[in-house]
Structures are given as structure tokens and as C-alpha cells.
C-alpha positions in Angstrom: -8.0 -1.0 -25.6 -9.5 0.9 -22.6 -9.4 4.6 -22.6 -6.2 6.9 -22.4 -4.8 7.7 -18.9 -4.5 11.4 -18.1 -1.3 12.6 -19.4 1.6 12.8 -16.4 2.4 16.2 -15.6 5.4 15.5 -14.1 9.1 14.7 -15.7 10.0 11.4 -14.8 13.1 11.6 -12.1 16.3 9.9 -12.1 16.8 7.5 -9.2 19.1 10.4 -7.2 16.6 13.1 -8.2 13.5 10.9 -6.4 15.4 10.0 -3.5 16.5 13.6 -2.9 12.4 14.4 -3.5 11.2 12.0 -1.1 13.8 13.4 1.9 12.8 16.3 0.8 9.0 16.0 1.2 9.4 13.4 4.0 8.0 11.1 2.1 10.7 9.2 3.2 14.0 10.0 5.3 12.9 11.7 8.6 9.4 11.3 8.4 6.7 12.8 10.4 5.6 9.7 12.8 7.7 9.7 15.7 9.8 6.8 17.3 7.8 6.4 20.1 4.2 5.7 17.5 6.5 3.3 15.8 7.5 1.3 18.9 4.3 1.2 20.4 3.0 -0.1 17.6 5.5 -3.3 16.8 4.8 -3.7 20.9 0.7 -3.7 19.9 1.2 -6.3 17.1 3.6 -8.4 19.0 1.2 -8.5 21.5 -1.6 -10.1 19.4 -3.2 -7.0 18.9 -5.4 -7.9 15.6 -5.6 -4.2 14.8 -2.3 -3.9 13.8 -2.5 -7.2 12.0 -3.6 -5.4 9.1 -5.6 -9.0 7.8 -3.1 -10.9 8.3 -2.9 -14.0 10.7 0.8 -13.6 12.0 0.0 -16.8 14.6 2.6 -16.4 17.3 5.7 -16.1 15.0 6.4 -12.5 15.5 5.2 -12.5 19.3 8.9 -10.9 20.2 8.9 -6.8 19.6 12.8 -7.1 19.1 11.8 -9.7 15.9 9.5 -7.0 14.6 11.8 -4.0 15.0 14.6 -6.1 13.3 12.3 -6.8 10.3 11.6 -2.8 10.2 14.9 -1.8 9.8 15.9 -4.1 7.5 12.9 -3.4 5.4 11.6 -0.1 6.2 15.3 1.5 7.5 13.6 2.1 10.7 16.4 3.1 13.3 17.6 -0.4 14.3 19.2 0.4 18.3 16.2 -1.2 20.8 17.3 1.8 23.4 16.4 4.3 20.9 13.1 4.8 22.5 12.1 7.9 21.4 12.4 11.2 18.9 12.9 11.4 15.4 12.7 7.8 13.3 13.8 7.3 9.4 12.3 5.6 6.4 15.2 5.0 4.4 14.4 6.3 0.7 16.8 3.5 -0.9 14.4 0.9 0.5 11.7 3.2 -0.9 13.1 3.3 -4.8 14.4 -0.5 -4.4 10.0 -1.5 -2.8 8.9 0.9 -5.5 11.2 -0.8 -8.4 9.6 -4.5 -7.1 6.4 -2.7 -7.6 6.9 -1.7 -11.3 7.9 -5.2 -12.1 4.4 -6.6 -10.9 2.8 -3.8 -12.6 4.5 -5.0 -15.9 3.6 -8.5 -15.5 0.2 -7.5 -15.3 -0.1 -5.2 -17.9 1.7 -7.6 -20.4 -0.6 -10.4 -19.6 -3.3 -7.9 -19.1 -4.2 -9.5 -15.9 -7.4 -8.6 -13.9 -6.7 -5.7 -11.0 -8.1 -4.1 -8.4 -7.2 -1.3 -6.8 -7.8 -0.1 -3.2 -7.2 2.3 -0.2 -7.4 3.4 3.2 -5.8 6.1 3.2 -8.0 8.4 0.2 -6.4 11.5 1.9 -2.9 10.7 1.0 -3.0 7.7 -1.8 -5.8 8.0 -3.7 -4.5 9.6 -6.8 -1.4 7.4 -6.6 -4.2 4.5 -7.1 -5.8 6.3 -9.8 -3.2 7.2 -12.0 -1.5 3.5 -11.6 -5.2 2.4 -12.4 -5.3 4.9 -15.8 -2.1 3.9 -16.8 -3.2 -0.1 -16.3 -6.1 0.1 -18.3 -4.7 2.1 -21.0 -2.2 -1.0 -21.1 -5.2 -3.3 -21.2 -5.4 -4.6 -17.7 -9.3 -4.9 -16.9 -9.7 -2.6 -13.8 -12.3 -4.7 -11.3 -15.7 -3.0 -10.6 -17.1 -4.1 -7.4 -20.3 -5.0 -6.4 -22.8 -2.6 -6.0 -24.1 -2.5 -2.3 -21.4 -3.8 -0.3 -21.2 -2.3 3.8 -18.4 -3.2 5.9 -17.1 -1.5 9.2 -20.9 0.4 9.9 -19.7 2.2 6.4 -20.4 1.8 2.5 -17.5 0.2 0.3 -17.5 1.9 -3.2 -15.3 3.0 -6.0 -14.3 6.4 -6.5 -12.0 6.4 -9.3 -11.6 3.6 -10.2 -10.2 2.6 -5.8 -12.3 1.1 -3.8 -12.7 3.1 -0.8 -14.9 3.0 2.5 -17.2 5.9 2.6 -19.4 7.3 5.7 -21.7 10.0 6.0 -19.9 11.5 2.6 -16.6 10.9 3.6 -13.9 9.0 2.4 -12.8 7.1 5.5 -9.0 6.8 6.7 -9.5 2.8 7.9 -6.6 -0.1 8.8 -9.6 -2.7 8.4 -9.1 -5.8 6.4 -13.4 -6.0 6.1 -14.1 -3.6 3.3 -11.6 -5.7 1.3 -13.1 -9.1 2.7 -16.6 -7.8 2.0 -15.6 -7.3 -1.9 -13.4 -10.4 -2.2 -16.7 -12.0 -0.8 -19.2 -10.3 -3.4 -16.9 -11.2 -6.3 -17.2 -14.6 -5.2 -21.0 -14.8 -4.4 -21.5 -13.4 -7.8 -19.8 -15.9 -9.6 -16.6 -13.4 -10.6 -13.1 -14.9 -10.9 -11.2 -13.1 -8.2 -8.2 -10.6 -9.2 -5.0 -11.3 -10.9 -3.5 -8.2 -8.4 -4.1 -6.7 -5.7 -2.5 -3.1 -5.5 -3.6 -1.6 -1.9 -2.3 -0.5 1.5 -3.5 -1.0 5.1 -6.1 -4.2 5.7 -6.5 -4.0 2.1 -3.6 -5.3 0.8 -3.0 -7.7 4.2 -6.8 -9.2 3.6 -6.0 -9.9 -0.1 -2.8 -11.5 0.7 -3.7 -13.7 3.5 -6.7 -15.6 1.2 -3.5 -16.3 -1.4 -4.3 -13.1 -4.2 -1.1 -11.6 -5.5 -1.3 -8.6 -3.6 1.1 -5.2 -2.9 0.7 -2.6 -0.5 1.9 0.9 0.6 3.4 1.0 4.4 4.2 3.7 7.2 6.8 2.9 9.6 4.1 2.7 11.9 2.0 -0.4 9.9 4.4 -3.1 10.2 2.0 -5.8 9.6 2.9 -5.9 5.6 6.6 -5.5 6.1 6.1 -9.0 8.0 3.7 -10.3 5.3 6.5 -9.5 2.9 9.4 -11.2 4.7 7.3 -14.3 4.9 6.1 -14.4 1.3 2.5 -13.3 1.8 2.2 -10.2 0.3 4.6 -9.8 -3.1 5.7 -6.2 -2.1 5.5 -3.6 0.7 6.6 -0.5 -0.3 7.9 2.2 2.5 6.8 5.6 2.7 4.7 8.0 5.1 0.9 7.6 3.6 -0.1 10.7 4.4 2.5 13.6 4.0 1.4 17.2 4.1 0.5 17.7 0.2 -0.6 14.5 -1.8 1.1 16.1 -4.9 4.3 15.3 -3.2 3.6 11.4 -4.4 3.7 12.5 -8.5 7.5 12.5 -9.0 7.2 9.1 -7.0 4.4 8.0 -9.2 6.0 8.9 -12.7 9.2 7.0 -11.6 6.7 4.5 -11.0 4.8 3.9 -13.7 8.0 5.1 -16.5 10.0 1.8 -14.5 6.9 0.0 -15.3 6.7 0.5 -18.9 3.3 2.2 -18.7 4.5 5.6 -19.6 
């Protein structure tokens, strides 16, 4: 058995009681990023902008902005009128509870077949302790949490683990990034090094999309801004994208989200 996670702080909410925490926090409900961020962005990816691709090679199937923004609300509970162009946009916190109760069913696949996982982020200012106490709780479980390679670069920056998530570092900071190459270039390592690749994948941004477009089992963490994993979702890529703004005002807001988490996942 690995070591003990750190204790969870937190009481574990009801459904009602975490969706009523993440409107409140705007973790979900009307979030931060406004309309006009989230349209220009489906209009970026539609238009073959590989940025917002996230890793992923959508080809020319979502090349219509109206096919994209469809997909959103559905999945993300974006607001769904074309001609509402800009102002305030929603992530709806049902679609939130439903991506995070996928989620806990991966995460207790994995732990009962104690499966092989890595975690991941590009966002360490908002998600990083959400990756590290789903890591704790996984090891304690018995998963085997990958260590990376020693001495991987990627993106003029230095891929490492810090806490257990691997995370791209430059000049001693943590680095916000939407790049699928820090993922590639330890997916790359593991296999130049003769190490089986992960069971799971549990990641956002490029991290997730780069793990799910070479076939890993993969989930990922999404804004309403990042559609690219909403789309990897609907087509089977990536196993789960979850909704939520990735970087709300105090990262503590995530633990009620994270003890839901973890207590639907049996890791508790």
C-alpha cells in the first residue's frame, strides 16, 4: 500500500449543496469568461487554429462555429442562441456534478484494478491541488502514481513533477500552458525508456487532448472557453471532460468539489 492521503478537510456535500457551491463560487453557473472569449474561441478552432486544438487532430469535422457552439451547450450549458454575441455566458453546474460523477467512475475503475496513472496540468494556479489530492487519494487506493523522466524540456520550458502533477516550469514558475508538448514530451520519454505507458490519464488543456489523441484513457478539466475536449468527448476520444472555470478567484473554492469527488469515487 502506498502512503496515506492527507486527511480531507472538508464535509463531503450533497449533490444540491455542491451545485449551490459551485454558482456560488462561479465555479460554474455565470462564470467569469465572457461570451464574447467563448465565441471567439469556437470561431479560432473552427477555423483550424491548432492552438485551440488542445492535441487533438479534429480534421475538418468541426470546421462550422455553429457545430461547435451546439456541442458547448449541450455539454458545457454554454448559452445555446448564435445571436447572443456578447455579455455574461453560463456553465451549467448539472453538467458539472453529472462530468464530475463520470469522472469518479474512471477513478474507481482505476483504483480497483490499481491501474497505472498520471496526473497532469496546465493550469497549477487553479488545479493543482485538485490533481494532488485525487493523486493521494489514488495511491492510498493502490494505483501506482507515474514518475516521469527526469530531464524532459518542452515549449522552451522544463516538464517536472511537483506533487505528484506534472507541470511545465520556467524560470521558477509554474507555467499556465494549453500545449499538448509537455505531455508528448513525457508520453515520449516513457516510451524511449522502455516504460509501459499509463492506464489513465487525469489532466486538462493539451494535456489531456495529447494523451487522448495517441489512444491513453484520458479525462480532462474544461472552461467554456477550451472547447477542444468537449469535442474530444462527443467523439469518443477523451473518456470525460468535465465543465468548470479553471481558474476561479480562490483555489480552495475546488475542495467541496473535490470531496464530492473523490467520496463518489470510493476513495474517501
Amino acid at each position: 500500500m502506498g502512503r496515506m492521503p492527507k486527511p480531507i478537510e472538508t464535509p463531503v456535500p450533497s449533490r444540491a449543496e455542491l451545485v449551490d457551491h459551485l454558482v456560488r463560487t462561479r465555479i460554474a453557473g455565470q462564470v467569469a469568461t465572457p461570451r464574447e472569449n467563448n465565441l471567439s474561441h469556437y470561431r479560432k478552432l473552427a477555423n483550424g487554429d491548432r492552438h485551440y486544438w488542445l492535441g487533438l487532430e479534429l480534421g475538418d469535422r468541426w470546421s462550422d462555429e455553429q457545430d461547435v457552439l451546439a456541442v458547448m451547450a449541450e455539454r458545457c450549458g454554454v448559452v445555446d442562441d448564435p445571436g447572443h454575441r456578447v455579455g455574461q455566458d453560463i456553465i451549467d453546474p448539472e453538467l458539472t456534478v453529472a462530468g464530475l460523477d463520470r469522472l469518479a467512475a474512471r477513478l474507481r475503475k482505476a483504483a480497483l484494478d490499481r491501474q497505472s496513472v498520471l496526473l497532469a496540468t496546465g493550469h497549477p494556479g487553479g488545479l493543482l491541488d485538485v490533481h494532488r489530492a485525487t493523486a493521494d487519494a489514488l495511491r492510498a487506493a493502490g494505483c501506482e502514481i507515474v514518475v516521469i523522466p527526469a530531464g524532459l524540456v518542452a515549449d522552451e520550458g522544463s516538464v517536472w513533477q511537483f506533487a505528484d502533477i506534472a507541470v511545465l516550469e520556467r524560470g521558477a514558475t509554474l507555467w499556465h500552458t494549453h500545449s499538448p508538448e509537455p505531455m508528448a514530451a513525457i508520453l515520449d520519454a516513457l516510451a524511449a525508456h522502455g516504460r509501459p505507458q499509463p492506464d489513465l490519464v487525469v489532466a486538462d488543456h493539451g494535456w489531456a487532448g495529447c494523451a487522448a489523441q495517441r489512444g491513453l484513457d484520458a479525462v480532462g478539466y474544461a472552461d467554456c472557453n477550451d472547447p477542444a475536449l468537449f469535442l474530444a468527448e462527443a467523439e469518443g476520444t477523451l473518456q470525460v471532460a468535465i465543465p468548470l472555470d479553471d481558474h476561479v478567484r480562490d483555489p480552495r473554492f475546488y475542495d467541496p468539489m473535490v470531496a464530492y469527488l473523490l467520496d463518489a469515487a470510493g476513495l474517501l
